[in-house]
MARPAMI-733681 format. One record per atom (N, C-alpha, C): atom name; x, y, z. Coordinates in Angstrom, 2 decimals, padded with zeros to 5 digits. Last residue first. Layout:
N
ATOM | name | x | y | z
ATOM | CA | X | Y | Z
...
% end
This chain:
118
ATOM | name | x | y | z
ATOM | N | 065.36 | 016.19 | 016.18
ATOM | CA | 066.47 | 016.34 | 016.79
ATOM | C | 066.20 | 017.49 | 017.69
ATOM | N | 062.64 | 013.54 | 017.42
ATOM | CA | 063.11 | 014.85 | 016.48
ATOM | C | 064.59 | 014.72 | 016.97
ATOM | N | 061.91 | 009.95 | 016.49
ATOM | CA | 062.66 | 011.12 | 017.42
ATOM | C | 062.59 | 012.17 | 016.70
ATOM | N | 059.22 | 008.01 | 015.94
ATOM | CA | 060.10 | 009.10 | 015.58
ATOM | C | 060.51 | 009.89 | 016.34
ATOM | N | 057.25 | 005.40 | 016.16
ATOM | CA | 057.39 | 006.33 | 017.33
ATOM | C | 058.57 | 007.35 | 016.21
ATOM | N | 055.06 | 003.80 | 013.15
ATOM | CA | 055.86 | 003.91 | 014.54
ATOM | C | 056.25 | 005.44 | 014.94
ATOM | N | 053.07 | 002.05 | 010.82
ATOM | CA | 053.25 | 003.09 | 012.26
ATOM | C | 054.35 | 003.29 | 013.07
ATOM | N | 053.26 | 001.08 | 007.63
ATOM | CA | 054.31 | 000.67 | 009.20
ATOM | C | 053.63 | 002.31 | 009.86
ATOM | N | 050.77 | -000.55 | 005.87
ATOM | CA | 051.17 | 001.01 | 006.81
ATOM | C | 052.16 | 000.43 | 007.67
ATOM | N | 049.95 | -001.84 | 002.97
ATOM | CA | 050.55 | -002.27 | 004.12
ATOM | C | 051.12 | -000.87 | 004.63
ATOM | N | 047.91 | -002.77 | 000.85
ATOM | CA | 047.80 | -001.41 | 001.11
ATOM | C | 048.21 | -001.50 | 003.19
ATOM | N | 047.23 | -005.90 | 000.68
ATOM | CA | 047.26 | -004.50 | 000.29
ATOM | C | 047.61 | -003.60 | 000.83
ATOM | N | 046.92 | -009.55 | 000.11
ATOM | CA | 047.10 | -008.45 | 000.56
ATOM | C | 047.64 | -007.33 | 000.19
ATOM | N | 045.41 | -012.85 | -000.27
ATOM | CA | 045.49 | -011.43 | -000.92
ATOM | C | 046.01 | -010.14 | 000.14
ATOM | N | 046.52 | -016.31 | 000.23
ATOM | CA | 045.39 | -014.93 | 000.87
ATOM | C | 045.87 | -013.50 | 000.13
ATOM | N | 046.80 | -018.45 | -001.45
ATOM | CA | 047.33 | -017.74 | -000.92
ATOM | C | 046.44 | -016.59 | -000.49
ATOM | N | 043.96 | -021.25 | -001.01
ATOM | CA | 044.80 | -020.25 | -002.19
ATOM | C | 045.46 | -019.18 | -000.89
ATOM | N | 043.79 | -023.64 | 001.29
ATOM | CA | 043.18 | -022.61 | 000.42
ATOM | C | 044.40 | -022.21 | -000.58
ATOM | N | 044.82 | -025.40 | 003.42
ATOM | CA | 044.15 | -026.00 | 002.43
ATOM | C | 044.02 | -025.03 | 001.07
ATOM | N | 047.99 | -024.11 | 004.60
ATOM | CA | 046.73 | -024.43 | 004.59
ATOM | C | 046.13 | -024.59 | 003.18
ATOM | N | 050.98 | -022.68 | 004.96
ATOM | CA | 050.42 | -024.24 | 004.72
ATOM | C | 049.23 | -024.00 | 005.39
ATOM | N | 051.02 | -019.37 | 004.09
ATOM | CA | 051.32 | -020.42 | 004.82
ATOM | C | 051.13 | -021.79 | 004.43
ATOM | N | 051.79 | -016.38 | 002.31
ATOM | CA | 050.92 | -017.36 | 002.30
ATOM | C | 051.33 | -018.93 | 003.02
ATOM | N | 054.10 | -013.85 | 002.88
ATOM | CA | 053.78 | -014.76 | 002.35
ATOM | C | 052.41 | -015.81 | 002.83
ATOM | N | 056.23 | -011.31 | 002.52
ATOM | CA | 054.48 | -011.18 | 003.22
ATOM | C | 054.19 | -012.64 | 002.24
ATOM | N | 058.75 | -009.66 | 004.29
ATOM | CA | 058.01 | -010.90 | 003.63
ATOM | C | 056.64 | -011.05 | 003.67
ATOM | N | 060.58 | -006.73 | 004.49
ATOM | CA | 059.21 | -007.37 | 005.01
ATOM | C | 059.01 | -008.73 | 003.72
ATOM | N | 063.38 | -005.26 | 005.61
ATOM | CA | 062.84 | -006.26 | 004.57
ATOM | C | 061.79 | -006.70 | 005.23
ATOM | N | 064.83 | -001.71 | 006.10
ATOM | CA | 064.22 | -003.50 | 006.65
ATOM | C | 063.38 | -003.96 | 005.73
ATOM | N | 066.88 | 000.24 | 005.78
ATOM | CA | 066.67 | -000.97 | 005.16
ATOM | C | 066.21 | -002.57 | 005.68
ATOM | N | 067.02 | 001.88 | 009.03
ATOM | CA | 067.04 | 001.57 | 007.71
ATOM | C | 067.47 | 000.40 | 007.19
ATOM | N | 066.00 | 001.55 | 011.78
ATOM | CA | 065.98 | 002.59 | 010.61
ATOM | C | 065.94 | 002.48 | 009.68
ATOM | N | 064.32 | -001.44 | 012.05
ATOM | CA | 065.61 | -000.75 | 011.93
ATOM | C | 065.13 | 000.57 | 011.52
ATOM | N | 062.36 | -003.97 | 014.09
ATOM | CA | 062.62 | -002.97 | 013.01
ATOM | C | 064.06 | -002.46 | 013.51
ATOM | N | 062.14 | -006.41 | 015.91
ATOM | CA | 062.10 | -006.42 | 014.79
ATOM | C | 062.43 | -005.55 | 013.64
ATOM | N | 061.81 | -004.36 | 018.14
ATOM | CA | 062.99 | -005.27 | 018.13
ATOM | C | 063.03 | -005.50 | 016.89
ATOM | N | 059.30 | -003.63 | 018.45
ATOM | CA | 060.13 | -002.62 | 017.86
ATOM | C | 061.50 | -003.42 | 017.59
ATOM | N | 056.41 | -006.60 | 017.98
ATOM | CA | 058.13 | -005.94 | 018.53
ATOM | C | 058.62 | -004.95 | 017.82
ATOM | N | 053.78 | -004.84 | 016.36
ATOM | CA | 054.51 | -005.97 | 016.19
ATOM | C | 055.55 | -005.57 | 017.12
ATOM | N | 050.02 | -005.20 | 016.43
ATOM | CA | 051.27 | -004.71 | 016.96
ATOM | C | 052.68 | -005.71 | 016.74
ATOM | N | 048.54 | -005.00 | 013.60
ATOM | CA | 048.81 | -005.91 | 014.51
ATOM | C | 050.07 | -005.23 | 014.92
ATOM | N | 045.01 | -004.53 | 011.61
ATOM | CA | 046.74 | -004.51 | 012.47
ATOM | C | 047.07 | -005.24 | 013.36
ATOM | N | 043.57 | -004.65 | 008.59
ATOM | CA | 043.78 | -005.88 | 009.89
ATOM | C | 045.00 | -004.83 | 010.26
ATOM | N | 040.28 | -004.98 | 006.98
ATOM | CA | 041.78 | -004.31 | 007.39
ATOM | C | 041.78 | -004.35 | 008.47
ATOM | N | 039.62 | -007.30 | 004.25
ATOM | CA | 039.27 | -006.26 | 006.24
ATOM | C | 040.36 | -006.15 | 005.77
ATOM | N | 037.67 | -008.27 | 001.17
ATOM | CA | 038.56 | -007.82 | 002.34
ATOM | C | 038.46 | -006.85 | 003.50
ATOM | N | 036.09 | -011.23 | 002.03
ATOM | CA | 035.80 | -009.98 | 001.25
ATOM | C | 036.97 | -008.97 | 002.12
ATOM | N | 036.68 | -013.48 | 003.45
ATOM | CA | 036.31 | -013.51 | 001.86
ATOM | C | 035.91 | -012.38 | 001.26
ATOM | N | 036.97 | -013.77 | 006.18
ATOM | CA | 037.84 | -013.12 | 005.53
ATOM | C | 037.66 | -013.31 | 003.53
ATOM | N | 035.30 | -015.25 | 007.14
ATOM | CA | 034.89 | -013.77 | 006.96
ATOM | C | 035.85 | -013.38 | 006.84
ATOM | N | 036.29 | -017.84 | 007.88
ATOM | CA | 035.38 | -017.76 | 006.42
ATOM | C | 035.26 | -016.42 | 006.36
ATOM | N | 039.55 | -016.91 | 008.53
ATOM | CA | 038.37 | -017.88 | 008.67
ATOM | C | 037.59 | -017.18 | 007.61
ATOM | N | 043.47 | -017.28 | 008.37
ATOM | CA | 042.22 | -016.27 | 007.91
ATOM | C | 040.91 | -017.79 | 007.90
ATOM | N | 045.88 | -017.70 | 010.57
ATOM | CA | 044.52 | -017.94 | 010.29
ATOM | C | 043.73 | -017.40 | 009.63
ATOM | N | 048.71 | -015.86 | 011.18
ATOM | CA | 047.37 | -016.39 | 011.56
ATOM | C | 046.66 | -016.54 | 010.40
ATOM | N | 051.15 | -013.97 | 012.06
ATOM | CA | 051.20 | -015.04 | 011.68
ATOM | C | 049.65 | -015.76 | 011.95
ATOM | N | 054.20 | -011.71 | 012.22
ATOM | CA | 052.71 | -012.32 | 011.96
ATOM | C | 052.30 | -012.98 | 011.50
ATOM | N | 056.48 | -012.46 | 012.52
ATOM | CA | 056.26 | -011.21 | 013.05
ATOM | C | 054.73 | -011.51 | 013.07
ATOM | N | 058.64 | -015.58 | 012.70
ATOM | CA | 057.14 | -014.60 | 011.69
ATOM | C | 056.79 | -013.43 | 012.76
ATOM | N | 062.01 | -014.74 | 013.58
ATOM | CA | 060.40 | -015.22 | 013.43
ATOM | C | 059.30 | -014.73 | 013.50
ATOM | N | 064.00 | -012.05 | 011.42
ATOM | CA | 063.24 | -012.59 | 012.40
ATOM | C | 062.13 | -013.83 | 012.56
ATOM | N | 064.18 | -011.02 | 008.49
ATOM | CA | 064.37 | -012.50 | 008.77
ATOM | C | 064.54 | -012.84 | 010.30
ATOM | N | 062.51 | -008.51 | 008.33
ATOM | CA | 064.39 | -008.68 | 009.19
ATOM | C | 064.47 | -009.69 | 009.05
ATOM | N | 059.84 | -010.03 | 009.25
ATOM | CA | 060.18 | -008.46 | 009.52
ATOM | C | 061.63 | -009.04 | 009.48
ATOM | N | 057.01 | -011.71 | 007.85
ATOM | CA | 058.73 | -011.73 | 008.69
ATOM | C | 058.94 | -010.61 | 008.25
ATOM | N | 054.28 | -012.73 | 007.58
ATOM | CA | 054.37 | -011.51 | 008.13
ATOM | C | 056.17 | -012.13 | 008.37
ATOM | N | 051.40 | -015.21 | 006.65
ATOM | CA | 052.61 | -014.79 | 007.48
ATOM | C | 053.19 | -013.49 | 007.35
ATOM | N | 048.31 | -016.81 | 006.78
ATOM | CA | 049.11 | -015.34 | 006.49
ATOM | C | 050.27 | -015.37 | 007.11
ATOM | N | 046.50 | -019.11 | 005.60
ATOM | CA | 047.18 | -018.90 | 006.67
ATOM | C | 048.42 | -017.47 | 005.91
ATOM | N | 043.04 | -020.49 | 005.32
ATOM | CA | 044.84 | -020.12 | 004.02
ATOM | C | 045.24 | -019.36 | 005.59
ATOM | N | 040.84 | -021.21 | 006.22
ATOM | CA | 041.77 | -022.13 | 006.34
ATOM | C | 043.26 | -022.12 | 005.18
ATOM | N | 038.69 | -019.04 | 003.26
ATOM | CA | 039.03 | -019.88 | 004.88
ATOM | C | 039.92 | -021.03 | 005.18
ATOM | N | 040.07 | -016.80 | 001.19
ATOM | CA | 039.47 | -018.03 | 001.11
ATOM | C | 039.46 | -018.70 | 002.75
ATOM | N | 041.01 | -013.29 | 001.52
ATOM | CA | 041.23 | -014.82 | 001.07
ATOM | C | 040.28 | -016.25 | 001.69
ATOM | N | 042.69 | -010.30 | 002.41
ATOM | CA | 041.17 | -011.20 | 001.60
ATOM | C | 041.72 | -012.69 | 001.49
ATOM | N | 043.87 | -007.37 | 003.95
ATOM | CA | 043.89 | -008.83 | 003.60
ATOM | C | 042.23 | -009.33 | 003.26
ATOM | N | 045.18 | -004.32 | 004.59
ATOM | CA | 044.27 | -005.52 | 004.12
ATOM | C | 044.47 | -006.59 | 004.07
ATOM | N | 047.34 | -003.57 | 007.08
ATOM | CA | 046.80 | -003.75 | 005.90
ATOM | C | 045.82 | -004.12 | 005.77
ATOM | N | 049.83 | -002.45 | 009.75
ATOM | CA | 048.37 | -002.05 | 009.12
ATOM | C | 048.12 | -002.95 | 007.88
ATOM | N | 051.84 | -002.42 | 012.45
ATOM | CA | 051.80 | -003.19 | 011.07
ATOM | C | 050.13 | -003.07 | 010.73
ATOM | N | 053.28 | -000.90 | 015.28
ATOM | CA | 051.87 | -000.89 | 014.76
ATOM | C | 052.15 | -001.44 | 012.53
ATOM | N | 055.30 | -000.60 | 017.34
ATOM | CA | 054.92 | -000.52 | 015.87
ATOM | C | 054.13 | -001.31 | 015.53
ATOM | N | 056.59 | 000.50 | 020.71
ATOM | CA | 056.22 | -000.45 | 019.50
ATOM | C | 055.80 | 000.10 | 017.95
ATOM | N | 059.65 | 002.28 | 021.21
ATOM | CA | 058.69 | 002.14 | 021.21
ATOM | C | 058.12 | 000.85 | 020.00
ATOM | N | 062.91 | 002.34 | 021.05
ATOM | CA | 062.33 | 002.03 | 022.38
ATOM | C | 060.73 | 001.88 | 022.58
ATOM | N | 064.14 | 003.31 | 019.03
ATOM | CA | 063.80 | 002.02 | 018.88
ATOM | C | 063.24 | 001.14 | 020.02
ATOM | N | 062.21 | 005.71 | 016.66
ATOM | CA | 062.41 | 005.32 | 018.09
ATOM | C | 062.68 | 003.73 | 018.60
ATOM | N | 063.33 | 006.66 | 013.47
ATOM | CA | 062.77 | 005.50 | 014.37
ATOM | C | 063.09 | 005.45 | 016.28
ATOM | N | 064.57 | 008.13 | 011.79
ATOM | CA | 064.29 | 008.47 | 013.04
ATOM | C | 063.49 | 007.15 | 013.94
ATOM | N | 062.24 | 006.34 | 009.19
ATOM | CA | 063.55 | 007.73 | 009.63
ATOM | C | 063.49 | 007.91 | 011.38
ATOM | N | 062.65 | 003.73 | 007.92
ATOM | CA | 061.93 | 003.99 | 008.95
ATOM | C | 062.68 | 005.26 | 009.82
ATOM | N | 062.89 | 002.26 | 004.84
ATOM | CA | 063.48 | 003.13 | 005.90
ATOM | C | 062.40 | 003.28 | 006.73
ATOM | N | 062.34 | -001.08 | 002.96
ATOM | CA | 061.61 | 000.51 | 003.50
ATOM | C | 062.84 | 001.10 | 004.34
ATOM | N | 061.10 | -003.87 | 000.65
ATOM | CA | 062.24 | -002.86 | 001.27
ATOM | C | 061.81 | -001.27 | 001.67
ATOM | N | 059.19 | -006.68 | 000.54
ATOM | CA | 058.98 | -005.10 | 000.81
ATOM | C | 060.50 | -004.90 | 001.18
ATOM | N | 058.91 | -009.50 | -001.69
ATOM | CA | 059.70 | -008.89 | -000.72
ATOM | C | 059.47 | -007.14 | -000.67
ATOM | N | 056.34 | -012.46 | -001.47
ATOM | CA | 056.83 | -010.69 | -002.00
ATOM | C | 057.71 | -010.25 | -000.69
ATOM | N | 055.51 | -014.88 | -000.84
ATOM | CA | 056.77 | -014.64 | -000.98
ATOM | C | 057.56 | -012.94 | -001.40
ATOM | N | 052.87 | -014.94 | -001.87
ATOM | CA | 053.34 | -016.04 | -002.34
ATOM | C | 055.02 | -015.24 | -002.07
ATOM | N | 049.87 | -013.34 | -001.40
ATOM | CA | 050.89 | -013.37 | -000.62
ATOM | C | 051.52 | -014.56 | -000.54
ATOM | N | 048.88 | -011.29 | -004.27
ATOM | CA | 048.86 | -012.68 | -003.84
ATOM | C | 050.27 | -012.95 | -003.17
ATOM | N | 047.96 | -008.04 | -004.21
ATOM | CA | 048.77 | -009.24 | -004.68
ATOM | C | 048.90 | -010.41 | -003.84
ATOM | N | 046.38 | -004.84 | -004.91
ATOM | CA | 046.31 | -005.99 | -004.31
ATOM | C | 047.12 | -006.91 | -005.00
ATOM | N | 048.23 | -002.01 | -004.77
ATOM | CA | 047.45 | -003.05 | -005.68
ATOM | C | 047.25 | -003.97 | -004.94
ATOM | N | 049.60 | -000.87 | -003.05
ATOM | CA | 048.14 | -000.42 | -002.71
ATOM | C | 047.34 | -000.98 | -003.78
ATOM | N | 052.19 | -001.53 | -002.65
ATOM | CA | 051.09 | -002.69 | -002.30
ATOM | C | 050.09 | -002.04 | -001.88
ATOM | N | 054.19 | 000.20 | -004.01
ATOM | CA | 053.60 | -001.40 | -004.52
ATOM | C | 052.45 | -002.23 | -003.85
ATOM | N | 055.38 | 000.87 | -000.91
ATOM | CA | 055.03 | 001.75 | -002.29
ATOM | C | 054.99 | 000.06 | -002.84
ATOM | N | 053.75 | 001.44 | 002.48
ATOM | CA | 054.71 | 000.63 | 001.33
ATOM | C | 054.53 | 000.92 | -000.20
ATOM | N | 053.86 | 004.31 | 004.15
ATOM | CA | 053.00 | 003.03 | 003.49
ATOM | C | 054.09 | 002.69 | 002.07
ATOM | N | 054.76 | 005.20 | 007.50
ATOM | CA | 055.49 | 004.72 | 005.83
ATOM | C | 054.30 | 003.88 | 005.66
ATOM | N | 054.12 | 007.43 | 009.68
ATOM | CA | 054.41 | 006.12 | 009.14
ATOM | C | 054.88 | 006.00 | 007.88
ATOM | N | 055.08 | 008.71 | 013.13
ATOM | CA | 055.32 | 008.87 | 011.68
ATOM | C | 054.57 | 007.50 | 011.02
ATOM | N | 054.44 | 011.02 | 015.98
ATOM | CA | 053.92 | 009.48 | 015.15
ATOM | C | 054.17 | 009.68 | 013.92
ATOM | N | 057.09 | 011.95 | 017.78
ATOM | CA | 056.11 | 012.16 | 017.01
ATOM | C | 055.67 | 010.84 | 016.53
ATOM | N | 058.91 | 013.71 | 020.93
ATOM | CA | 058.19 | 012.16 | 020.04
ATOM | C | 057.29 | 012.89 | 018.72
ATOM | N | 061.59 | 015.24 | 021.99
ATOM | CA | 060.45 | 014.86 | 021.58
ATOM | C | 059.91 | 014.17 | 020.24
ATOM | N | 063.68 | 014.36 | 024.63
ATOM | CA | 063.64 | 014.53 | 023.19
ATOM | C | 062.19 | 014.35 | 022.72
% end
């Protein structure tokens, strides 16, 4: 069956917003559920604020550290388990951790993944 690369960018988060708990809802058509997926965005924030990432109410899908050169924003991926995704209707959390700082800022979030044709 042949492959293609599809993605979805999340509708609402090509504003920047403060990662305090926002919930993403998406489809993922055709999803291959035998390949990985690739999680894209920005992120900005203050040193020693901590980023999380739950896919599905799975454990954190992503999960790290922003240091002092995260004060102007990068764009960050990160491969995540295909295990974690669905076709349809998966829930992303994008929240701010326990560390010293302000919640870290994030944007303009891409799901990558594999797509079957028929």
């Amino acid at each position: 069956m042949p492959e293609f690369a599809q993605f979805v960018a999340l509708r609402a988060s090509d504003t920047p917003f403060e990662a305090t708990g926002r919930l993403f809802t998406f489809d993922l058509p055709d999803f291959d559920r035998e390949r990985t997926v690739i999680l894209m965005f920005k992120v900005s924030g203050p040193g020693n604020t901590r980023l999380q990432m739950t896919v599905n109410n799975r454990p954190f899908s992503i999960d790290f550290e922003l240091d002092s050169s995260f004060t102007r924003p990068r764009s960050w991926h990160e491969i995540v388990d295909e295990s974690n995704f669905q076709v349809g209707e998966n829930r992303l959390i994008v929240q701010g951790g326990a560390g010293q700082g302000a919640s870290p800022i994030v944007s303009d979030i891409v799901v990558l993944y594999h797509a079957k044709t028929p």
